[in-house]
DRENPA-3360 file (N, C-alpha, C; in nm, 2 decimals, always signed):
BEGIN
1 = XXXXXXXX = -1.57/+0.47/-3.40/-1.47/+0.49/-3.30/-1.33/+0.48/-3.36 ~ -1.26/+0.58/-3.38/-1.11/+0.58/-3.39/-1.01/+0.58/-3.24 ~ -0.91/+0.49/-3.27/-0.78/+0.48/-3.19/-0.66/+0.51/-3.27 ~ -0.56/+0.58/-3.25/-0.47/+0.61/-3.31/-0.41/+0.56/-3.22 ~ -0.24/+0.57/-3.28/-0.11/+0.51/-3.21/-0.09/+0.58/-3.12 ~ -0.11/+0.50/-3.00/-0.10/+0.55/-2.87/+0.03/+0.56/-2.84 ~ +0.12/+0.44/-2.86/+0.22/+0.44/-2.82/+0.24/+0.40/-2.63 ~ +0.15/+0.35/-2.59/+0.15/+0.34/-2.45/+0.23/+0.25/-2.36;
9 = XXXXXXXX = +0.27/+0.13/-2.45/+0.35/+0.08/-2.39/+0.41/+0.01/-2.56 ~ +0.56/+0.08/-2.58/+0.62/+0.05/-2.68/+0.68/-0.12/-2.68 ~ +0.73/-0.16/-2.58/+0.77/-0.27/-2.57/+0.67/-0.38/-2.60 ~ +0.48/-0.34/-2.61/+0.42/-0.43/-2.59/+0.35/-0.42/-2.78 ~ +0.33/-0.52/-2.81/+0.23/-0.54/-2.90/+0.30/-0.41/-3.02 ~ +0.42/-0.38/-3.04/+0.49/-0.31/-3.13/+0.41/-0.17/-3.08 ~ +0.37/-0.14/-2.98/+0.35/+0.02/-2.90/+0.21/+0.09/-2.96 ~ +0.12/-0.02/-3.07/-0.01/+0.01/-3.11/-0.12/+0.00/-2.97;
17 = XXXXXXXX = -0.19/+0.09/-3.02/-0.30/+0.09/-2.92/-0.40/+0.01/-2.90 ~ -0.43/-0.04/-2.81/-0.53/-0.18/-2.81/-0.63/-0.17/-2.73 ~ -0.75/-0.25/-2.84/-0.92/-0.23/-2.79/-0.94/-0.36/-2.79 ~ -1.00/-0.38/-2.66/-1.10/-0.54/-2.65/-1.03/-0.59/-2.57 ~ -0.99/-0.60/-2.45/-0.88/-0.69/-2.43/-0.98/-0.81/-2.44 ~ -1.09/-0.87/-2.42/-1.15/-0.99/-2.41/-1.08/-1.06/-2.56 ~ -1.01/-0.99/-2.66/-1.03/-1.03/-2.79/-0.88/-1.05/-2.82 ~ -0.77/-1.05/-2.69/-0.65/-1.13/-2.71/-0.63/-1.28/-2.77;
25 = XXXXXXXX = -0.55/-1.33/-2.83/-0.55/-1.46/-2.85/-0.42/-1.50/-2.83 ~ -0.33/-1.42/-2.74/-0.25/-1.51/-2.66/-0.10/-1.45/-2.78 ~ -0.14/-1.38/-2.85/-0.02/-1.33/-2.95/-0.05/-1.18/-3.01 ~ -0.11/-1.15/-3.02/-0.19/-0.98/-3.10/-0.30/-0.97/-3.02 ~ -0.39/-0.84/-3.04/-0.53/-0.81/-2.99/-0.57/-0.81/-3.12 ~ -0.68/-0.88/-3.14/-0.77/-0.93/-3.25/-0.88/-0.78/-3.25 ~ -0.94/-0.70/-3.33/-1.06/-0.64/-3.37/-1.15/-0.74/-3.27 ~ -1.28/-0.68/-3.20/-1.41/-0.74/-3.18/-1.46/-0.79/-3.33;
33 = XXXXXXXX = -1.52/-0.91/-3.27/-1.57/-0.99/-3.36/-1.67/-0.92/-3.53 ~ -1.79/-0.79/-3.45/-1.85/-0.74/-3.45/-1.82/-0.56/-3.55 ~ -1.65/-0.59/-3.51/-1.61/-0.45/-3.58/-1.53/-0.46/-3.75 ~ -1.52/-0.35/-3.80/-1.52/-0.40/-3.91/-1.35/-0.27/-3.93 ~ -1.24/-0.35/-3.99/-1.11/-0.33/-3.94/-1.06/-0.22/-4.06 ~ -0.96/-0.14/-4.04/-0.90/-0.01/-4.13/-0.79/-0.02/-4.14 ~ -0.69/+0.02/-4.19/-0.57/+0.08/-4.14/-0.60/+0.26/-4.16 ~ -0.51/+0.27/-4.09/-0.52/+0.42/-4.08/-0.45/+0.48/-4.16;
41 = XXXXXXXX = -0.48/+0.61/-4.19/-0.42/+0.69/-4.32/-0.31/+0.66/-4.29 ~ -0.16/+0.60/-4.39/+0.01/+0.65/-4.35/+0.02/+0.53/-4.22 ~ -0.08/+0.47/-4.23/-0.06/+0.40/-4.05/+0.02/+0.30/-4.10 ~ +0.11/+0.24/-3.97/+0.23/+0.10/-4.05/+0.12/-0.01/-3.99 ~ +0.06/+0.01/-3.93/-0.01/-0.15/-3.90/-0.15/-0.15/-3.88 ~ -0.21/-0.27/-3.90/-0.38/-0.28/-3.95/-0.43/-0.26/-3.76 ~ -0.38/-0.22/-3.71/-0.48/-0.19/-3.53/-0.49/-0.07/-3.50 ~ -0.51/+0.03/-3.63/-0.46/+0.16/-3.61/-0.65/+0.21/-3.57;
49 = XXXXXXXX = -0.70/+0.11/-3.63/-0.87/+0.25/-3.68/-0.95/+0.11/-3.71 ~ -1.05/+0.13/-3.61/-1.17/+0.01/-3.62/-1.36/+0.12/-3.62 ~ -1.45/+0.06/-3.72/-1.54/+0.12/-3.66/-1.67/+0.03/-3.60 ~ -1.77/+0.01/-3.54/-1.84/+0.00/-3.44/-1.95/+0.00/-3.47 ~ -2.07/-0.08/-3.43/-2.19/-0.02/-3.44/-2.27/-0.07/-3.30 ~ -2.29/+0.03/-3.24/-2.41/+0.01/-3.15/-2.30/-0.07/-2.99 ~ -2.18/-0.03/-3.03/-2.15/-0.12/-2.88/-2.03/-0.02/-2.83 ~ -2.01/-0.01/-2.74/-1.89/+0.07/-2.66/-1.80/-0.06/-2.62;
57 = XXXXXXXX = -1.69/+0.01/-2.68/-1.53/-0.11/-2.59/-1.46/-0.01/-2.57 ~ -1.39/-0.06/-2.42/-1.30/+0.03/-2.34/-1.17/+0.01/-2.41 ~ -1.12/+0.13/-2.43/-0.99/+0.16/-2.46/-0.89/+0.13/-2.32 ~ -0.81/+0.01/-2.28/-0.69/+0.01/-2.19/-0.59/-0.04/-2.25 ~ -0.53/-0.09/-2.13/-0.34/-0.11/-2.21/-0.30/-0.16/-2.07 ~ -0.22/-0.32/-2.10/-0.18/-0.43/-1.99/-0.07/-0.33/-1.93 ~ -0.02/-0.25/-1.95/+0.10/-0.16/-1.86/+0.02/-0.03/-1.78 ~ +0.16/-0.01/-1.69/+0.08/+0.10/-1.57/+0.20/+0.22/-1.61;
65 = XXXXXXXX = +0.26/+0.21/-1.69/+0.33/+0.35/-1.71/+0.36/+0.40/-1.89 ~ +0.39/+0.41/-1.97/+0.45/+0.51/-2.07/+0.57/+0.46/-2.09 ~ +0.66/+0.40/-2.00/+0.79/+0.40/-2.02/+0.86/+0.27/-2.09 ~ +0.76/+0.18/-2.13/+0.77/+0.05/-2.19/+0.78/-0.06/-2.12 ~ +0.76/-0.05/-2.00/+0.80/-0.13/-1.90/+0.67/-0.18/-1.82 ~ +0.64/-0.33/-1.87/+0.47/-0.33/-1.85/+0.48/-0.39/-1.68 ~ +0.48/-0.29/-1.57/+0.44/-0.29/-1.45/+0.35/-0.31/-1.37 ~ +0.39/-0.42/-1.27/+0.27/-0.42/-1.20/+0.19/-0.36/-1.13;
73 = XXXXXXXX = +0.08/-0.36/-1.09/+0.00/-0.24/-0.98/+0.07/-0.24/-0.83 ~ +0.13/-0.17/-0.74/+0.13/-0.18/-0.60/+0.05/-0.23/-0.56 ~ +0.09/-0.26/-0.40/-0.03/-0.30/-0.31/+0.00/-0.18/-0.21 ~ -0.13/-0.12/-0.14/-0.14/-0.07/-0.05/-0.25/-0.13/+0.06 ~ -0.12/-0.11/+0.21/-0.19/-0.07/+0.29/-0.29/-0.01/+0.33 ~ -0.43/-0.02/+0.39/-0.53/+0.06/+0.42/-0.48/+0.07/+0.59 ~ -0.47/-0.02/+0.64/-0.49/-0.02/+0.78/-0.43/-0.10/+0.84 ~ -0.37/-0.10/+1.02/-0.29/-0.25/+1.08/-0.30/-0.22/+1.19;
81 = XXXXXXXX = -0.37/-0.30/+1.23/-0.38/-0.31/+1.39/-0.41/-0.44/+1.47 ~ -0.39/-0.38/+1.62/-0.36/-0.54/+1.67/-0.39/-0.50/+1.82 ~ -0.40/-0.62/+1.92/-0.47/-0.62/+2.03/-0.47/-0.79/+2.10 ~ -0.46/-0.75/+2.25/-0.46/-0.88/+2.32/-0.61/-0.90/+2.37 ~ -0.64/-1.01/+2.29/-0.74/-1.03/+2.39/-0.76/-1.21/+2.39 ~ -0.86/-1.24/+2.49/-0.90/-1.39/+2.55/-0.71/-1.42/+2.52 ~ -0.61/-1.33/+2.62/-0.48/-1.43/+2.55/-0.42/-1.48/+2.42 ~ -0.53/-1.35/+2.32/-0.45/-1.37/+2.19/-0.40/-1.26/+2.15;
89 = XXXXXXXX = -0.30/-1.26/+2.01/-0.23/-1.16/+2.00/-0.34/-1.13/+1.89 ~ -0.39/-1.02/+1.89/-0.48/-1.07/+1.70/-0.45/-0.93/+1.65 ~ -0.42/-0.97/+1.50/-0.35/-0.86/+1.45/-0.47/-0.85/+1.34 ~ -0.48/-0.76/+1.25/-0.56/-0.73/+1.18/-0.54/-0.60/+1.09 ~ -0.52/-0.65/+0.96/-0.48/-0.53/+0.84/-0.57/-0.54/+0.70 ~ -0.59/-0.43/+0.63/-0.68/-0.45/+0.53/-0.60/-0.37/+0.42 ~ -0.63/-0.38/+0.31/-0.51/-0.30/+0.18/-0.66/-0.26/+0.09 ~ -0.63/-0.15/+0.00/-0.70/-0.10/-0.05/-0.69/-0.15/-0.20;
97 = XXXXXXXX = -0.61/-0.21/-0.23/-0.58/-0.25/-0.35/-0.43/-0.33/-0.39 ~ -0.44/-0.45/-0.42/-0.33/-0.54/-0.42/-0.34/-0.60/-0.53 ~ -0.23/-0.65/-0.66/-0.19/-0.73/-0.70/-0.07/-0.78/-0.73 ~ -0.07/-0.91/-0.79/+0.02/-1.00/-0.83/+0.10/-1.00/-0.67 ~ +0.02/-1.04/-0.57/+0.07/-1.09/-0.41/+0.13/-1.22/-0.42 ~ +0.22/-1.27/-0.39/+0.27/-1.44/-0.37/+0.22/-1.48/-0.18 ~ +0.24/-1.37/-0.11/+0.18/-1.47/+0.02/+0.23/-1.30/+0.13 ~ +0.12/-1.28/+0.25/+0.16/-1.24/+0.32/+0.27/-1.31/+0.45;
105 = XXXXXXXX = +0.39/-1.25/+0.46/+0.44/-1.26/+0.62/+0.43/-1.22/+0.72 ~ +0.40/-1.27/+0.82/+0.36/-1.22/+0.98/+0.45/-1.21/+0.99 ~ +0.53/-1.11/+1.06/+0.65/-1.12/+1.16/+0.69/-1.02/+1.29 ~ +0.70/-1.10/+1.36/+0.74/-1.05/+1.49/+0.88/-1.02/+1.60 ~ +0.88/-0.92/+1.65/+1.04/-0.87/+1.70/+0.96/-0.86/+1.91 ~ +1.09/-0.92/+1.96/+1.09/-0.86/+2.10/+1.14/-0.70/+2.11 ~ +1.23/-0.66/+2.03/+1.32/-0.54/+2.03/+1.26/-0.42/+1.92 ~ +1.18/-0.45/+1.81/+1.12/-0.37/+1.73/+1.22/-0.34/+1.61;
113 = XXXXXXXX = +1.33/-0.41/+1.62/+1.44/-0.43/+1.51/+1.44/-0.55/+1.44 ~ +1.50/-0.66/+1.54/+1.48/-0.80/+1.44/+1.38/-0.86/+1.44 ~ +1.29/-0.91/+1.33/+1.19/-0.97/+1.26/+1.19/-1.11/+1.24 ~ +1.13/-1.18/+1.33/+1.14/-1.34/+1.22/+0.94/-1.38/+1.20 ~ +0.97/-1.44/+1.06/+0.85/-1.48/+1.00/+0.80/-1.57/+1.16 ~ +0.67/-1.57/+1.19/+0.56/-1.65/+1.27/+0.45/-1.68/+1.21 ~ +0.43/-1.68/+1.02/+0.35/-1.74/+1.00/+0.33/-1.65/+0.84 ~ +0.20/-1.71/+0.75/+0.15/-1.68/+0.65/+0.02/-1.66/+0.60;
121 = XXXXXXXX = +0.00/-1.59/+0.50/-0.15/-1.55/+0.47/-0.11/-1.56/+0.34 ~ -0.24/-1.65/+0.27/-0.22/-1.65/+0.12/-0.29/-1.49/+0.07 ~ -0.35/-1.42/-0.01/-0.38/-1.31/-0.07/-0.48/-1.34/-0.10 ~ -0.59/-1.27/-0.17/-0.70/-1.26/-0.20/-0.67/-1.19/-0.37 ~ -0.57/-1.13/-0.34/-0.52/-1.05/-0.47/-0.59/-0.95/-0.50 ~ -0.66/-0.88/-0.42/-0.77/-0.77/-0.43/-0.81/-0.70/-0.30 ~ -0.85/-0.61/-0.32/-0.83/-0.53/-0.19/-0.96/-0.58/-0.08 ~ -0.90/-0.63/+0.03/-0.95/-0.76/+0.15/-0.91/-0.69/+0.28;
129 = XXXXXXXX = -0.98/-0.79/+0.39/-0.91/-0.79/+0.52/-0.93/-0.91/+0.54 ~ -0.80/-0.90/+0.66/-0.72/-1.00/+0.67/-0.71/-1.02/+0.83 ~ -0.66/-1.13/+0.90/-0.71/-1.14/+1.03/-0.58/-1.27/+1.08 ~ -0.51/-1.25/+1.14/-0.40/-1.35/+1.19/-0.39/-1.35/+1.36 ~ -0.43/-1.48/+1.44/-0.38/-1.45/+1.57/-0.29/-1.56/+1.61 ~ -0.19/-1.46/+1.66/-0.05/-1.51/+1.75/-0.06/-1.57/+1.94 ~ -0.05/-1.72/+1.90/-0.09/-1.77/+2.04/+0.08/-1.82/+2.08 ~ +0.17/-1.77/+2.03/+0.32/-1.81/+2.05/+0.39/-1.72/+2.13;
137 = XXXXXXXX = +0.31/-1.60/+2.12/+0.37/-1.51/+2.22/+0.44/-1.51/+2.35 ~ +0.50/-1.45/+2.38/+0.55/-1.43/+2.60/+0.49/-1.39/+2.65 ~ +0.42/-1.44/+2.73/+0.33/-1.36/+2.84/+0.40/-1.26/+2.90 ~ +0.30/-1.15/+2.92/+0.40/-1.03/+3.00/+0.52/-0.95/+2.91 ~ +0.54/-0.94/+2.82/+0.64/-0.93/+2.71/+0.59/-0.85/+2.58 ~ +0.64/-0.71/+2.62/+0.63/-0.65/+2.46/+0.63/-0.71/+2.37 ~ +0.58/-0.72/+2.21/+0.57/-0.80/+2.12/+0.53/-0.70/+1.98 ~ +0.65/-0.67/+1.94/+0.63/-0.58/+1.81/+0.59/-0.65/+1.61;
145 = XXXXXXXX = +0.47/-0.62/+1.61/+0.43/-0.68/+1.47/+0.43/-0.63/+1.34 ~ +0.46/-0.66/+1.22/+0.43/-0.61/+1.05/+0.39/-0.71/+1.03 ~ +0.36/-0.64/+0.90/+0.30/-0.74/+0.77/+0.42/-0.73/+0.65 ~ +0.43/-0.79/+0.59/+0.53/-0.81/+0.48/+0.45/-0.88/+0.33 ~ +0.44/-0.82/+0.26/+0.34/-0.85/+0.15/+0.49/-0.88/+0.07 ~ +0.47/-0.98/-0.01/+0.56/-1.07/-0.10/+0.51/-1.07/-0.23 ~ +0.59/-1.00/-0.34/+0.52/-1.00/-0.46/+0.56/-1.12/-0.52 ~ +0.51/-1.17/-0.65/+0.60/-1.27/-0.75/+0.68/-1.27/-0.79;
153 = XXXXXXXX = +0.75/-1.09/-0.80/+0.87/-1.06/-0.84/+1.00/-1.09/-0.76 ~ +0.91/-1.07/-0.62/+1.04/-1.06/-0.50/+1.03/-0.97/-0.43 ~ +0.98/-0.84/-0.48/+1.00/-0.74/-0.43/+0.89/-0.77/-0.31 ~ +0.91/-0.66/-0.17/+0.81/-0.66/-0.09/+0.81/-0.52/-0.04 ~ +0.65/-0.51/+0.03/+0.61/-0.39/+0.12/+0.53/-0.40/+0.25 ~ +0.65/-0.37/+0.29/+0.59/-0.36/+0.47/+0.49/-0.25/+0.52 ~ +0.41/-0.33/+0.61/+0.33/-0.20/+0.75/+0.42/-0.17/+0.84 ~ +0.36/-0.03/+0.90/+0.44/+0.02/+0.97/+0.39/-0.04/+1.07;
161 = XXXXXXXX = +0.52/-0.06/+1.24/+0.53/-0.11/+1.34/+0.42/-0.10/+1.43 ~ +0.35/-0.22/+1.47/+0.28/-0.18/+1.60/+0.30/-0.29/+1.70 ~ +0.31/-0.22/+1.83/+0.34/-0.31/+1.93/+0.18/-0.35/+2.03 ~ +0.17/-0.46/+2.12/+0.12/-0.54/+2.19/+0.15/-0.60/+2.24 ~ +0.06/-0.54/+2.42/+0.14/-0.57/+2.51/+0.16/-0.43/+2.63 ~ +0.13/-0.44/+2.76/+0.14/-0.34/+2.82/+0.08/-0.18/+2.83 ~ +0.17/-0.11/+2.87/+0.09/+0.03/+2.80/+0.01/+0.05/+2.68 ~ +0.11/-0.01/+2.61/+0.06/-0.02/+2.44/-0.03/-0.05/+2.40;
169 = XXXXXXXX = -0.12/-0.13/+2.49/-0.28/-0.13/+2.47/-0.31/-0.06/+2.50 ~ -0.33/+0.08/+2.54/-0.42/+0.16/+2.55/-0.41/+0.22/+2.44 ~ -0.34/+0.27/+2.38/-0.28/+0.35/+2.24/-0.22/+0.29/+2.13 ~ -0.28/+0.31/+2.08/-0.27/+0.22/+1.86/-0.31/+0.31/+1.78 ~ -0.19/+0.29/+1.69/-0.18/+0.35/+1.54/-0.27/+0.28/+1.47 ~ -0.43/+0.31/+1.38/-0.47/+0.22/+1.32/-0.47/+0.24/+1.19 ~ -0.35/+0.38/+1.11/-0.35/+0.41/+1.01/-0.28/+0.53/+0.95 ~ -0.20/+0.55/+0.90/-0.13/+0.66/+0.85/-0.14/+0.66/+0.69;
177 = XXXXXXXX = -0.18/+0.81/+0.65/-0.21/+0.83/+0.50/-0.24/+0.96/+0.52 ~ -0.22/+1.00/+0.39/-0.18/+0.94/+0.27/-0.01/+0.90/+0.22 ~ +0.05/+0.82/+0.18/+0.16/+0.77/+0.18/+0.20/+0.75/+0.06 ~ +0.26/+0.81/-0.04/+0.33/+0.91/-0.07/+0.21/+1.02/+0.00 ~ +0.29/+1.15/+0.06/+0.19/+1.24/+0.10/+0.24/+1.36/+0.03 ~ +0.18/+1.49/+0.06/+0.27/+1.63/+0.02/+0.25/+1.73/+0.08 ~ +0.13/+1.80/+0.13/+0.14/+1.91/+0.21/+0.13/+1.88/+0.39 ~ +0.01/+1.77/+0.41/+0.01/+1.68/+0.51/-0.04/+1.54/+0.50;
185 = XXXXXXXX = +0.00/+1.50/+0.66/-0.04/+1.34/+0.66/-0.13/+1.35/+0.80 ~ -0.19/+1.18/+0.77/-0.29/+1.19/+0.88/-0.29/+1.08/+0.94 ~ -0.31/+1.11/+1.07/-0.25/+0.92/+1.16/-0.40/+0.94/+1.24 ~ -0.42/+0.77/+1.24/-0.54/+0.76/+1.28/-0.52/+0.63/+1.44 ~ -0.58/+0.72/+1.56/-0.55/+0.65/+1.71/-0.64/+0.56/+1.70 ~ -0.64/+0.51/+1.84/-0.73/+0.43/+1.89/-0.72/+0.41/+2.05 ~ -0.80/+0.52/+2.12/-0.72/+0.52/+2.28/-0.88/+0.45/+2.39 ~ -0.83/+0.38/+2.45/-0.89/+0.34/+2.56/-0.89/+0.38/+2.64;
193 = XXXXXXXX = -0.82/+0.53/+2.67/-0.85/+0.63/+2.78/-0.78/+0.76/+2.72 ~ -0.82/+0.88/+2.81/-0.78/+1.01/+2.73/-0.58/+0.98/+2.77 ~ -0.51/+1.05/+2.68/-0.39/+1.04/+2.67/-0.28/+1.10/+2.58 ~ -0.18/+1.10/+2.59/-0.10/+1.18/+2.54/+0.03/+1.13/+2.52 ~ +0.10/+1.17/+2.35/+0.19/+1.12/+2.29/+0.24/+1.25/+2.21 ~ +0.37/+1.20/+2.14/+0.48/+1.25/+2.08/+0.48/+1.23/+1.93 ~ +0.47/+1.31/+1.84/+0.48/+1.24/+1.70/+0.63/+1.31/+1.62 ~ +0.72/+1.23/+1.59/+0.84/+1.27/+1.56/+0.87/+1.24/+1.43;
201 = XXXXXXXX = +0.92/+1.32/+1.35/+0.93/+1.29/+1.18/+1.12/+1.31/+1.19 ~ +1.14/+1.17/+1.14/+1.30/+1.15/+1.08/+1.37/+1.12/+0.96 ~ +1.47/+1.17/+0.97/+1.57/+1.11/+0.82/+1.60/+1.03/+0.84 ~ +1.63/+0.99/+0.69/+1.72/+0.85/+0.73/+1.84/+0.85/+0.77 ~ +1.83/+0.91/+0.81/+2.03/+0.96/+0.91/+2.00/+0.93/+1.08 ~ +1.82/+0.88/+1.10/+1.78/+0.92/+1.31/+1.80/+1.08/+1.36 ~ +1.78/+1.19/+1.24/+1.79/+1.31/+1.24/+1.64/+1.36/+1.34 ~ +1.63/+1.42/+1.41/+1.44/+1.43/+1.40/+1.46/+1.55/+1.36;
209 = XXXXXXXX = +1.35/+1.59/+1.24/+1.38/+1.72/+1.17/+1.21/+1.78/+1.19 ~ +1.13/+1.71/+1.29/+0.97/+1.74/+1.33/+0.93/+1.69/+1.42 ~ +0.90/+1.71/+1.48/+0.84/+1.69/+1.63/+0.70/+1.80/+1.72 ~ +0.58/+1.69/+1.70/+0.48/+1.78/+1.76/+0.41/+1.66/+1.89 ~ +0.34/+1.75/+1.99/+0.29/+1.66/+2.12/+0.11/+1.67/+2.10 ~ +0.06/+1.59/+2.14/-0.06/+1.59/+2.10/-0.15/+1.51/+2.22 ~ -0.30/+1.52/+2.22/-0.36/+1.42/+2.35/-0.47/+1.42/+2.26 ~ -0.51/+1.26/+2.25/-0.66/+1.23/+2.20/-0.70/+1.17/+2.35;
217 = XXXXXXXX = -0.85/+1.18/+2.28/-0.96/+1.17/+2.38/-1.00/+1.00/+2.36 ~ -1.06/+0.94/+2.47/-1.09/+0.77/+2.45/-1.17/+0.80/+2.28 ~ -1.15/+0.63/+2.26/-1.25/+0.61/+2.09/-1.14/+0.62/+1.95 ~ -1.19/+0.66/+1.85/-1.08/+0.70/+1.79/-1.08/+0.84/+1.74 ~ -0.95/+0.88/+1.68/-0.91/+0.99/+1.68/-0.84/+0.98/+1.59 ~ -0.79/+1.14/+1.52/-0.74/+1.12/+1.39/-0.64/+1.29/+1.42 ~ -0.51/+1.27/+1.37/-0.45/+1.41/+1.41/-0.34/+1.43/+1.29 ~ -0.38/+1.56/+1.20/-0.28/+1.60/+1.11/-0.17/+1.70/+1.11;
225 = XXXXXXXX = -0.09/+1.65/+1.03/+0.05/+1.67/+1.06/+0.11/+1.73/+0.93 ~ +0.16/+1.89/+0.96/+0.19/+1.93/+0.81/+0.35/+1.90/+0.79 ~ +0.34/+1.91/+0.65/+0.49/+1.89/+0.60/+0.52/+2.02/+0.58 ~ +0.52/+2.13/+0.57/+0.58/+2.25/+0.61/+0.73/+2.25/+0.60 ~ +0.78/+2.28/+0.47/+0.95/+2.32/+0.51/+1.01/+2.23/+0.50 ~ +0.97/+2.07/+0.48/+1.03/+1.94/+0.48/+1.06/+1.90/+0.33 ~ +1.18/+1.90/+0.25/+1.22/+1.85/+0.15/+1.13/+1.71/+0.08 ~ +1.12/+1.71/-0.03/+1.11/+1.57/-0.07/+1.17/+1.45/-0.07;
233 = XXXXXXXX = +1.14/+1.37/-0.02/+1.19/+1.22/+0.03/+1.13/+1.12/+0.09 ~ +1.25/+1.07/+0.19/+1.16/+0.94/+0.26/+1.24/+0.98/+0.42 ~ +1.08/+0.94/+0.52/+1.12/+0.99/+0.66/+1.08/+0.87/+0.74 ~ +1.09/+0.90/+0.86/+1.02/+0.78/+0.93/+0.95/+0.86/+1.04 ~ +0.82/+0.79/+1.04/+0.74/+0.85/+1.15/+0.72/+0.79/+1.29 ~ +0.77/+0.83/+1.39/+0.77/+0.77/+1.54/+0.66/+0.80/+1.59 ~ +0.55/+0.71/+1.69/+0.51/+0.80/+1.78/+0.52/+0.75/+1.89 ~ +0.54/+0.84/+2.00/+0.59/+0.81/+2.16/+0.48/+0.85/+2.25;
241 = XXXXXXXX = +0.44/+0.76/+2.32/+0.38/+0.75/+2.47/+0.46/+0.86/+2.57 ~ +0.40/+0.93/+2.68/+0.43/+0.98/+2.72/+0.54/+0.97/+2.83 ~ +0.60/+0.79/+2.83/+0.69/+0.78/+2.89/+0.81/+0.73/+2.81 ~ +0.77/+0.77/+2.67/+0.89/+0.84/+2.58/+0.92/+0.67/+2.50 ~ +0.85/+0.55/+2.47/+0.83/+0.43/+2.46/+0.77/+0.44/+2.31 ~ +0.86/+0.39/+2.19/+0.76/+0.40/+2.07/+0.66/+0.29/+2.05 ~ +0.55/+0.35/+1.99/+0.44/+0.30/+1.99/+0.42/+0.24/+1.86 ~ +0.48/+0.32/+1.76/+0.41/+0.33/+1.60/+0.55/+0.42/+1.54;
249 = XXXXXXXX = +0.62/+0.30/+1.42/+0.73/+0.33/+1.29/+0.66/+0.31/+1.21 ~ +0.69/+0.39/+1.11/+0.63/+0.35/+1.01/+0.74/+0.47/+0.84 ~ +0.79/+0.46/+0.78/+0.81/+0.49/+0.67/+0.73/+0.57/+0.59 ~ +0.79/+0.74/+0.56/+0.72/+0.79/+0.48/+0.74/+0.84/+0.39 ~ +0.69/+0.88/+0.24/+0.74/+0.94/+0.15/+0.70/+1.05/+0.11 ~ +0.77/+1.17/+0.11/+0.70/+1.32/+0.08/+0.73/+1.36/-0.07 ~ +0.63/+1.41/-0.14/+0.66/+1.43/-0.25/+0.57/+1.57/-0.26 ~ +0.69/+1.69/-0.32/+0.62/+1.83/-0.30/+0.63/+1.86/-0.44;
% end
């Protein structure tokens, strides 16, 4: 087995390409025990060319990009949804893949604008579901929920809005994807009776530059939505009840 200089993450390990990670020691990547070590023709450093007998080792690299900058993985959202029942608010979201999480935030808005934390979820740090119920709520009283995922770094990434409470049980967003999207996207219902809503695509100006009307049938349902003629960027996707009440915000990114 030869490795040449990959160069894949220059900042790291002087930008040599590295086999074994089991065979770190906390300063260099060491050769497997087992392999027997070269430098490579003209090569400047001895991790250039190992050869092997009888065993496969995966070629990776602790970085997620090229640019020397050893990054972490995202977390994504899979799903978020939520529902009153026995008098509880229970929300419920699952991610397809998460690391380096420091703690999920619950947070909740009367207005669907201001947010205050109601609580926390430690991580699994791997792609899980997750399950939070809200007994602090107002009876009788709209009650708009996200999730707020908290990295180590600081940075964070929200789900899109769902409310609970009123009409709004009958109709839930239990998923929008793909996110970055490019030709189209797909939102996934959940109706408790046949019904009918509004789905509005905006700038970040409150522009609506898309707007289509749609009726799912009870159960769930799933309705795609093309980007047709829509620039690359970031939008936000509304959807409206038929008494013009949003149901479901959520943030999106088009990449053509």
């Amino acid at each position: 087995i030869h490795v040449g200089n990959k160069g894949v993450c220059p900042g790291f390990n002087n930008g040599e390409a590295v086999m074994g990670l089991h065979s770190y020691d906390g300063t260099i990547y060491r050769p497997p025990v087992n392999a027997t070590m070269h430098n490579a023709v003209g090569g400047a450093g001895p991790y250039n060319q190992w050869t092997m007998s009888n065993t496969a080792y995966r070629y990776t690299s602790p970085c997620a990009s090229s640019s020397g900058a050893c990054a972490t993985l995202p977390i994504n959202f899979k799903n978020f949804s939520g529902e009153n029942i026995n008098a509880i608010n229970k929300l419920n979201w699952e991610t397809s893949e998460e690391s380096n999480i420091k703690h999920f935030s619950i947070e909740r808005s009367i207005d669907g604008i201001n947010f205050l934390e109601i609580g926390t979820q430690t991580p699994n740090n791997t792609a899980s579901k997750y399950e939070f119920n809200d007994i602090s709520y107002k009876p009788n009283t709209i009650h708009y929920y996200r999730i707020n995922a908290i990295e180590n770094n600081g940075e964070q990434k929200r789900t899109f809005i769902i409310p609970i409470g009123g009409i709004y049980d009958l109709l839930s967003v239990s998923e929008l994807y793909p996110n970055p999207a490019s030709d189209n996207f797909s939102i996934s219902f959940n109706s408790k009776a046949e019904t009918g809503f509004v789905i509005k695509l905006k700038d970040l100006y409150g522009r609506t530059v898309k707007s289509s009307a749609h009726i799912v049938n009870t159960g769930v349902s799933e309705i795609s939505v093309s980007t047709s003629g829509l620039s690359s960027g970031a939008y936000i996707v509304e959807v409206f009840d038929n008494s013009g009440n949003v149901i479901s915000k959520q943030k999106l990114i088009l990449l053509h």
